[in-house]
C-alpha angles and dihedrals in degrees: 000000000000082000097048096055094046092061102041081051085047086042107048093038082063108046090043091054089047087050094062093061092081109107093217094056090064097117101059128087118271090232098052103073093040086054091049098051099043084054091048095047085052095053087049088056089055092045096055091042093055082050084060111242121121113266096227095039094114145268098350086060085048093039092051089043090049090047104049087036082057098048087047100059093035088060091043095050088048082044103056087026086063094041091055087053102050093048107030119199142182109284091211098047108015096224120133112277118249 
């Protein structure tokens, strides 16, 4: 189990920083996609233990915490993208533009 939550934690860390490579994603806090990954890598640990396998069983527990970390960021970078179209601001400043 100790195994499992380290590397949803591992997992999640790294998909959120790579996350924030996109150029697009910019605007939103460091912190936030690595949050969310690490969230959505623990939820893929739960799911593959309610399939039944053991959660730190291997590659398919890391696979399924990599996937749904993955999912997670993806729809929070479309999601903030979205929303800074949507209300454009000042990139400097980050005030709404007049």
């Amino acid at each position: 189990m100790l195994a499992g939550l380290i590397s949803a934690v591992v997992a999640g860390t790294v998909v959120g920083l790579a996350g924030r490579l996109v150029p697009r994603w910019r605007n939103v806090p460091v912190w936030l996609p690595m949050v969310i990954g690490v969230v959505a890598a623990l939820a893929g640990s739960l799911a593959v233990r309610a399939v039944g396998a053991e959660p730190s069983g291997g590659g398919s527990s890391v696979a399924m915490q990599l996937f749904f970390a993955a999912v997670g960021v993806v729809t929070m970078g479309a999601m903030a993208a979205r929303r800074a179209a949507l209300h454009p601001s000042d990139p400097l400043t980050g005030r709404p533009a007049r």
